[in-house]
C-alpha atoms as one frame of an Amber mdcrd trajectory, in Angstrom:
protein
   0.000   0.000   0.000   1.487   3.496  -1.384   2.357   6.152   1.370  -0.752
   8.878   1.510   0.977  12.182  -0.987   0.413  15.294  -0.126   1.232  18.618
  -1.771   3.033  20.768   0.797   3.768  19.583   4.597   3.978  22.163   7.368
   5.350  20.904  10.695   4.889  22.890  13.428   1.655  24.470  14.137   2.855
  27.524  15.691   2.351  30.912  14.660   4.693  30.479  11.649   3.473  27.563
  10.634  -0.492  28.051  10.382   0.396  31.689   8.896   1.937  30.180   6.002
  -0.644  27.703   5.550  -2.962  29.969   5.053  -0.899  32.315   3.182  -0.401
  29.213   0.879  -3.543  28.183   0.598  -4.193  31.527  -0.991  -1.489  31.319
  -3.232  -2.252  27.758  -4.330  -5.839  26.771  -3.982  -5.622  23.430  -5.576
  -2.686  22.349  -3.583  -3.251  19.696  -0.759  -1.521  21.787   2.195  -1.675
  19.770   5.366  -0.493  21.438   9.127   1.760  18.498  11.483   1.427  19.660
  15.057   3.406  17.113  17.395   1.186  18.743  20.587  -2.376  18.630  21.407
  -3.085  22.520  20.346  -2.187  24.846  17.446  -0.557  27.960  19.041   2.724
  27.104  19.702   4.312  29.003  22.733   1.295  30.861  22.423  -1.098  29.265
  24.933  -4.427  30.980  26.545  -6.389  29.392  29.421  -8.791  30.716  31.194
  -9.069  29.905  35.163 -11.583  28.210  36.798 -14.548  30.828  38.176 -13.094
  33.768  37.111 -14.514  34.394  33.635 -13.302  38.261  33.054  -9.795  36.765
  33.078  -7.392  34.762  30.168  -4.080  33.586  31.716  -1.054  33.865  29.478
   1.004  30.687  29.531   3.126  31.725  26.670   3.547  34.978  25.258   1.436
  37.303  26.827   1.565  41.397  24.648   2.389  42.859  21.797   4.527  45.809
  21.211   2.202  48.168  19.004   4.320  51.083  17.922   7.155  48.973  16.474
   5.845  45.552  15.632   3.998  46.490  12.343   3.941  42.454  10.943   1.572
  41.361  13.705  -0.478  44.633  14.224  -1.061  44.496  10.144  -2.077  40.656
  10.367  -4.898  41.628  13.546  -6.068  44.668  11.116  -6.617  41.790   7.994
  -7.903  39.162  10.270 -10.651  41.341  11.792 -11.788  42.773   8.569 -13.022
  39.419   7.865 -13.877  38.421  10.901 -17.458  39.142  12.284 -17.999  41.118
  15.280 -18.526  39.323  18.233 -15.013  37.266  17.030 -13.117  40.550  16.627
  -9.340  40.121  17.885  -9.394  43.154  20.323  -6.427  44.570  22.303  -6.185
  46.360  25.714  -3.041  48.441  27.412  -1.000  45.924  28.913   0.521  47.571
  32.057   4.132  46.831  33.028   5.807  48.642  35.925   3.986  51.316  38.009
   5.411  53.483  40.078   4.002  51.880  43.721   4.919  48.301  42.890   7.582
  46.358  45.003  11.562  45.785  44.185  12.698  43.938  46.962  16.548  43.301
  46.529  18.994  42.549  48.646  16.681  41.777  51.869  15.456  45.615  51.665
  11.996  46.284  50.644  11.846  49.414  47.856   9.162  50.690  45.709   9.402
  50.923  41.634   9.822  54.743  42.142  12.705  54.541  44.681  15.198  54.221
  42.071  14.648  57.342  40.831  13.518  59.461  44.426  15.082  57.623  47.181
  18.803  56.187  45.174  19.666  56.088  48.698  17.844  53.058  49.515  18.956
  51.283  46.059  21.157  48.501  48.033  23.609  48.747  45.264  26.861  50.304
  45.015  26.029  52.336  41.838  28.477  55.008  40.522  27.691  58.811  40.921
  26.484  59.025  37.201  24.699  55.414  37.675  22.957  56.482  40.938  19.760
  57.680  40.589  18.376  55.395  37.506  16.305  52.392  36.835  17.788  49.484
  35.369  16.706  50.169  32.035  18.069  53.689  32.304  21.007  52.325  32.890
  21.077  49.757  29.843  20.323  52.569  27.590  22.928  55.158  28.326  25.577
  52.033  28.266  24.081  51.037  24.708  24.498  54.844  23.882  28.061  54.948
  25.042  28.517  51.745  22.667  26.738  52.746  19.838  26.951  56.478  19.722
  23.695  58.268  18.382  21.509  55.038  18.408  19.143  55.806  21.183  17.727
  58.701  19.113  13.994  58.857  19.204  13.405  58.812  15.836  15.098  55.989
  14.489  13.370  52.944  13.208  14.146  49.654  14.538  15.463  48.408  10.784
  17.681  51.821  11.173  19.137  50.520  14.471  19.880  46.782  13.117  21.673
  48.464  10.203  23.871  50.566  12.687  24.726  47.518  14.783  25.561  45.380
  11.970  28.235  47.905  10.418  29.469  49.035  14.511  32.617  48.537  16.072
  33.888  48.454  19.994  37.487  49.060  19.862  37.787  48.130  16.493  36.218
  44.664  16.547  32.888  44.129  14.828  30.020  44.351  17.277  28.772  40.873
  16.321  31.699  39.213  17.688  31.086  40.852  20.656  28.884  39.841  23.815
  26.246  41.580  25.160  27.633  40.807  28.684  31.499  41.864  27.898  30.736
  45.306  26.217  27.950  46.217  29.128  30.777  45.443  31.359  33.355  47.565
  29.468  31.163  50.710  30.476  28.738  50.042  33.401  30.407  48.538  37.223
  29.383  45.499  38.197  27.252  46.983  40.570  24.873  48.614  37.857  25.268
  45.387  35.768  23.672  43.272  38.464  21.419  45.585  39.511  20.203  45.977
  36.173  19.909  42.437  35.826  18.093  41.927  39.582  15.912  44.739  39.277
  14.913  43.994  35.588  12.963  41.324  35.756  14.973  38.693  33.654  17.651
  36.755  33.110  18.714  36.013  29.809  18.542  39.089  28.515  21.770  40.705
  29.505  23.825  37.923  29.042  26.180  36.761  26.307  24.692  36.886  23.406
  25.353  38.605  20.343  25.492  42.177  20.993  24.919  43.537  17.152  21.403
  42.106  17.978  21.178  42.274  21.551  21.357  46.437  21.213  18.694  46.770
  18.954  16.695  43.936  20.398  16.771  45.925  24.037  15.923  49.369  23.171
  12.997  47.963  21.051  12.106  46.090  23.989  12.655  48.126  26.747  14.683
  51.090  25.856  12.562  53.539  23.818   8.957  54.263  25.007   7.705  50.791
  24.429   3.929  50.474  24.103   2.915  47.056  25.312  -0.853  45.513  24.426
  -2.545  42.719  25.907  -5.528  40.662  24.008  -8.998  40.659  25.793  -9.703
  36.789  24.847  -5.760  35.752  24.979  -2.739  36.020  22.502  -3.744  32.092
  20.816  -7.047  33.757  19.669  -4.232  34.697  16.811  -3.157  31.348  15.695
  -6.699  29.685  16.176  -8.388  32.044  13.937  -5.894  31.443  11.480  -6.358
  27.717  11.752 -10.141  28.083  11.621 -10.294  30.016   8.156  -7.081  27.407
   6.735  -9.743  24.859   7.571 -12.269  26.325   6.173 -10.848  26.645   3.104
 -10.288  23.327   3.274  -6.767  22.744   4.635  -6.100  19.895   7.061  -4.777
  20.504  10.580  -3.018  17.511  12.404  -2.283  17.459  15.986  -0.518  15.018
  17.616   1.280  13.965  15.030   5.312  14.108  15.944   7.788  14.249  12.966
  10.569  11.956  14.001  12.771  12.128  10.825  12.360  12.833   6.894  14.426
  11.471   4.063  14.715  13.320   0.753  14.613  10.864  -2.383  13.539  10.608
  -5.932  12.155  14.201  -5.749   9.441  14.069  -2.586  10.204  13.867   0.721
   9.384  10.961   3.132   7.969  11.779   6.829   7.962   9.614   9.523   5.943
  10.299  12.616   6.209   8.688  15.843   3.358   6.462  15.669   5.190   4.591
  12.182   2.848   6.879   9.969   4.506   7.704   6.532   3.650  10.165   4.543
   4.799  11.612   1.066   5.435  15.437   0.560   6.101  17.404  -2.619   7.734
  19.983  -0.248   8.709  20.617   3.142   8.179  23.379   5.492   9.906  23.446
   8.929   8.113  25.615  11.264  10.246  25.030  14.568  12.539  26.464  16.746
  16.495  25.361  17.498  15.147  22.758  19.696  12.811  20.860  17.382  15.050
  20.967  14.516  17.989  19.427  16.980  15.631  16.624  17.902  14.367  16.200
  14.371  18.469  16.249  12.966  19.697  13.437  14.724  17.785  10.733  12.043
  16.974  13.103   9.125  20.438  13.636   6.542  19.078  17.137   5.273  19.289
  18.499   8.356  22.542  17.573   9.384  23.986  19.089   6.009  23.009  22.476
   8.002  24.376  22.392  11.345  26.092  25.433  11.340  22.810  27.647  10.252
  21.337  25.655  13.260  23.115  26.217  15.394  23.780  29.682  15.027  21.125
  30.270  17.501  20.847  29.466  21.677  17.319  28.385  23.362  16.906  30.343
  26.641  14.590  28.381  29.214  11.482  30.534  30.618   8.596  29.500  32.427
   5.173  30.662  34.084   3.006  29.735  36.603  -0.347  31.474  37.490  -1.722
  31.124  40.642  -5.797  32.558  41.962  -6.852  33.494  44.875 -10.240  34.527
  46.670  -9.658  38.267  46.727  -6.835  40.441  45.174  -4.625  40.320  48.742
  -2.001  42.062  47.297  -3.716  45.537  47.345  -2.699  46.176  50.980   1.123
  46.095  50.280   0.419  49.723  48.778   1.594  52.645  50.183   0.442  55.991
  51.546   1.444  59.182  49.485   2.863  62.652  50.733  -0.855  63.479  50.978
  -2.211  60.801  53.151  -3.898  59.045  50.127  -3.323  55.194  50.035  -2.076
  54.099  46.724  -2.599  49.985  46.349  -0.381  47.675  44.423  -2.654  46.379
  41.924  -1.391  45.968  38.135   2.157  46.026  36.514   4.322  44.162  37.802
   6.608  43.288  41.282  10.211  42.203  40.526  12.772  40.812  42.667  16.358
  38.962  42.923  14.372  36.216  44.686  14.163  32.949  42.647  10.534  33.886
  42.195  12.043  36.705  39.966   8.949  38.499  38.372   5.091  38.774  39.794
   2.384  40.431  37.637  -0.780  41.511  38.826  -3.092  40.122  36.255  -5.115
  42.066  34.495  -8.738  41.898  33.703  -9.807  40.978  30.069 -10.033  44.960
  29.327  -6.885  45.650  30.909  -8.486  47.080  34.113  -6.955  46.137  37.436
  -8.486  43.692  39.681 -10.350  45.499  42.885 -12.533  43.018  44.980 -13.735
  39.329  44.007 -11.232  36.246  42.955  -8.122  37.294  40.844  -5.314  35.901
  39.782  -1.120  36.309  39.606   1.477  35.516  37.151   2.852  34.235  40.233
   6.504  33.727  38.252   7.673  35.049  35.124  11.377  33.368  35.362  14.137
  32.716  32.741  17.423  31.918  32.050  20.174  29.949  34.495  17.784  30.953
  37.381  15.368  28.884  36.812  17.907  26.211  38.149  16.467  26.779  41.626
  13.364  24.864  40.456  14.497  22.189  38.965  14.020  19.850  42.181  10.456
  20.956  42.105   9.128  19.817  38.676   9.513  16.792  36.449  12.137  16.272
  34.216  11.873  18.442  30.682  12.603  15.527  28.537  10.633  12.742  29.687
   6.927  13.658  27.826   8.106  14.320  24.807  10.352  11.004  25.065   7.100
   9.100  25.723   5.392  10.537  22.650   3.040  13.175  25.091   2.770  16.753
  24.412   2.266  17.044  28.371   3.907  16.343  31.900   2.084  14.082  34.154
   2.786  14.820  37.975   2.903  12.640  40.387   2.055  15.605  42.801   0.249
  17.935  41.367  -1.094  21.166  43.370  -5.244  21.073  43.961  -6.632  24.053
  45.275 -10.097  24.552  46.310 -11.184  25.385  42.955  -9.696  23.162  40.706
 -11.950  20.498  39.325 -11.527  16.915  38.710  -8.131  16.796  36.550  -8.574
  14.969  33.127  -6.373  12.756  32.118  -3.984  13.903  29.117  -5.509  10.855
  26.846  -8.898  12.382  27.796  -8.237  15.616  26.315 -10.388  17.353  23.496
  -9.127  17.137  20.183  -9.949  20.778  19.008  -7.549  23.655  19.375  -8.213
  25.167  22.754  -6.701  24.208  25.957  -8.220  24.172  29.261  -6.388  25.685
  32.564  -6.644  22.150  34.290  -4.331  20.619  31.215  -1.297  22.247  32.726
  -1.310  21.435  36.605   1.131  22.960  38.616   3.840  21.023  40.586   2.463
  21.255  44.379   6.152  21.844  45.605   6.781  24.420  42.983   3.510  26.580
  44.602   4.448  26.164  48.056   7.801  27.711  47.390   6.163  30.296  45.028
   3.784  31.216  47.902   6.626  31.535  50.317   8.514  33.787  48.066   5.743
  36.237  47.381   5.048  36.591  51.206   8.942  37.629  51.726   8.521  39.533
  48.788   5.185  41.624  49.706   6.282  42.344  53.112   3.494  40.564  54.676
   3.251  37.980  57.281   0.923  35.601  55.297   0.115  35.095  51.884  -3.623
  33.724  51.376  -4.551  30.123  50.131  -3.437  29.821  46.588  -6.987  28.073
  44.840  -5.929  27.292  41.606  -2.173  26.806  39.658  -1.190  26.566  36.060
   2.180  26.038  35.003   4.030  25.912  31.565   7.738  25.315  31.189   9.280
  26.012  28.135  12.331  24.844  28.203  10.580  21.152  27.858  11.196  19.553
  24.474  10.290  19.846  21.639  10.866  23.803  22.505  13.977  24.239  24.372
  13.438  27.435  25.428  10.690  30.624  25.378  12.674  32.420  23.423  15.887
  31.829  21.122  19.013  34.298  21.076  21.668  34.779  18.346  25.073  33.137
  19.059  28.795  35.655  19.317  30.544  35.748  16.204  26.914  35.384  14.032
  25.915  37.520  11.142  22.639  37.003  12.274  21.437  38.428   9.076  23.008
  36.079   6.052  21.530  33.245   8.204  18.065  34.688   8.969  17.801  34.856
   5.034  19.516  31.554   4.559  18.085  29.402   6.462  14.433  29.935   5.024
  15.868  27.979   1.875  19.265  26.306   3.184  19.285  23.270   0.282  19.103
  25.243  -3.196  18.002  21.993  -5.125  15.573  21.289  -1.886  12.541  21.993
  -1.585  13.094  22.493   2.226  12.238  25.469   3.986  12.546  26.743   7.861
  10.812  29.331   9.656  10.607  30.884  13.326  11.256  33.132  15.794  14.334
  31.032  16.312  16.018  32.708  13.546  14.525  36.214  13.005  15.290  40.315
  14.262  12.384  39.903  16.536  13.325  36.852  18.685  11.157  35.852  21.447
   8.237  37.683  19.784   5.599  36.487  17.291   6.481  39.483  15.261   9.828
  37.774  14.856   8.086  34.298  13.504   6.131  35.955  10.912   9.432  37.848
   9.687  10.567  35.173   8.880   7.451  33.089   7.620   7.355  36.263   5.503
  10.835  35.609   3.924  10.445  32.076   3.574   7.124  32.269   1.616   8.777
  34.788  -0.849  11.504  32.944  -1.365   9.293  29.325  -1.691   6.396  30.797
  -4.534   9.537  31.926  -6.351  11.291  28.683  -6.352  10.796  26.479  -9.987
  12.277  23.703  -8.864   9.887  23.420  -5.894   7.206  23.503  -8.152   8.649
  20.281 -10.919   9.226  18.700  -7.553   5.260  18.713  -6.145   4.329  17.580
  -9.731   6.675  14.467  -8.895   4.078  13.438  -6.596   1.558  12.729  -8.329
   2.996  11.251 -11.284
């Protein structure tokens, strides 16, 4: 019995992936165009759930805002989608707030608000230098970029304006992409300001050693330059599942749980083999993955391995979240009171601290409106990078799902608060593309220590009962990592435009964040889905090599 053909295979039903099906599908209406997702949702690292018995709320397992003044890809693809979309599925956006004023720092043992750094340097428990004293952390990052890169941090440069400056820079006469981020911040900030820019910003991965031509522009865009953040009032995957919906309905085929374990390229098609023993025949071959998947996929597939180096050029960076609810928005009362007498609460933004916990947001409402009275919820911990080595004795091991062929970890001691409900089995999960909070359990260890942290943290001598967890760690396979970061010594741009098309008599093609100017961000994957889909219409021999299949 002959191996079922199809046109044009797309594995990976992330953002990239389901964008350039439908894209495709456009472009080729006759073709058979058929989506691989190895997991049990199309989305990605883009993952919405919404808690039990609190319906005005969506938590944010994966990415979480957008940046609307600079990130025109994804702000242009919401604009199309909802001017086909009917009103009451409009993809609607709300100001995403980030760090306010009254909200807690608490470094060092010593308890500081957001605003200290700024009126009180005094109390900063770091020893800054007399022109570092008196700034925030990303105050600080900036004037050391401008000291690198003179003339950069100018308002009213574009982002693509920046990239070109970096790529063309030198520090001390050596190109600025054989530099790390990490060794030219320390050639003009102390120590001092480096960690405290590092403790008191939230994260860890982003100040380390990566490549600093794309590191610069990467951070002002970021954080540096008036960044305007924006949340989604019914979650960031309502992107990728509206996408999927009209690919279906114009009769594509979505897969899920279908993991790629290798390919072979022969007599003009390509040959996929998925974990169950399923093969399937593909005029061409799209690769919608990060560094992670493609490793894992590598190790048995020829093709691959011929590109290594364009691979590799990249580094996954582990991040994880867990949300936590609670009966009543406790943390209001670790406010302060004003030069006035008037009681300012802590109630949206974010909390950050050199505690393991790292970062604690205050989650908004689905319009972006703080929480007041009535249950609520926390990103409880936003963490990245080597910190997130504290919690690896409290959660299972990041390879052992995806090992076993499952798309989810099963605990052996999962957290159950008050409100969860009766937790379904993975097996017992619904096939269609949304996810439900009680698929992604929180280790009960892992909330015990969260809820000790956030006590120390908020000053206060109890924390109340946590009701409800969800938890999502990204650095479990097939990912690797939230986000992906360019590698020293890369010219990040001859690979992001490479690697869409790495094989020129191929008709492979890869696309990502992984590999794009906008890492970490979906703007970044549809860069690059962008590139790849220019460069795969225009391709003849891709086309003589789909008519192969169905001779």
């Amino acid at each position: 019995m002959s191996n079922e053909q199809i046109d044009i295979a797309i594995v990976g039903g992330g953002v990239s992936g389901i964008y350039s099906a439908w894209k495709l599908q456009k472009e080729y209406p006759g073709k058979k165009i058929v989506v691989f997702e190895g997991s049990d949702h199309i989305g990605g690292r883009l993952l919405s759930v919404k808690p039990p018995d609190i319906p005005d709320m969506v938590a944010e397992l994966g990415g979480m805002r957008i940046l609307e003044n600079n990130q025109f890809l994804i702000v242009k693809l919401i604009a199309d989608l909802n001017a086909i979309l009917p009103d009451e599925e409009q993809i609607t956006l709300y100001d995403f707030p980030v760090d306010e004023p009254q909200n807690i720092a608490y470094l060092r043992g010593e308890f500081l608000r957001l605003i200290d750094f700024t009126t009180e340097p005094d109390k900063v428990p770091y020893n800054l230098s007399f022109l570092e004293r008196g700034n925030g952390p990303g105050t600080i990052i900036v004037n050391a970029i401008e000291q690198i890169v003179p003339g950069i941090t100018d308002i009213t440069l574009t982002d693509e304006e920046r990239r070109e400056m970096t790529k063309n820079a030198t520090f001390d006469q050596i190109p600025l992409y054989e530099w790390g981020f990490w060794n030219l911040l320390y050639r003009v900030i102390s120590s001092e300001a480096y960690q405290f820019s590092m403790d008191a910003g939230g994260y860890d991965s982003t100040l380390v050693n990566w490549n600093a031509a794309d590191a610069i522009p990467w951070y002002l865009s970021d954080f540096g330059i008036s960044p305007e953040y924006k949340g989604f009032t019914n979650g960031f995957q309502q992107v990728p599942i509206t996408l999927a919906n009209l690919f279906e309905a114009g009769g594509g085929e979505i897969r899920l749980n279908h993991q790629l374990r290798n390919f072979v390229w022969a007599d003009g098609q390509f040959e996929l083999i998925f974990g169950d023993g399923e093969l399937i025949n593909a005029g061409q071959l799209i690769l919608a993955m990060p560094r992670r998947s493609l490793d894992l996929l590598a190790t048995h597939s020829p093709k691959l391995q011929e590109i290594q180096p364009l691979i590799t050029s990249v580094t996954p960076r582990p991040l994880f979240k867990l949300f936590t609810t609670y009966a009543n928005p406790w943390w209001r009362i670790s406010g302060y009171t004003d030069a006035t007498g008037e009681f300012i609460p802590v109630q949206s933004g974010r909390s950050v601290t050199d505690l393991p916990v790292r970062q604690t947001y205050y989650w908004p409402k689905s319009d972006g409106t703080p929480a007041t009275k009535g249950k609520s919820m926390l990103l409880a911990s936003y963490d990245d990078g080597t910190n997130i080595g504290f919690w690896d004795g409290l959660r299972p091991q990041r390879k052992a799902a995806w090992q076993e062929g499952r798309s989810h970890t099963l605990l052996a001691d999962p957290f159950i608060g008050e409100d969860d409900k009766k937790v379904k089995a993975i097996t017992e999960v619904d096939e269609g593309l949304n996810q439900t909070w009680d698929q992604y359990q929180a280790p009960r260890r892992m909330v015990d220590e969260v809820a000790r942290q956030l006590k120390q943290m908020h000053d206060l001598d109890y924390t109340p009962m946590v009701k409800s967890a969800a938890f999502r760690d990204w650095g479990e396979d097939p990912y690797g990592g939230g986000w992906n970061s360019w590698n020293i010594g890369v010219k990040s741009w001859e690979v992001r435009d490479k690697i869409v098309h790495p094989i020129e008599d191929c008709p492979l093609y890869i696309c990502g964040e992984a590999y794009s100017d906008a890492q970490g961000w979906v703007e970044g994957a549809l860069q690059t889905a962008d590139i790849m889909l220019a460069s795969f219409i225009k391709q003849p021999q891709a086309a003589a090599a789909v008519e192969l299949v169905h001779r």
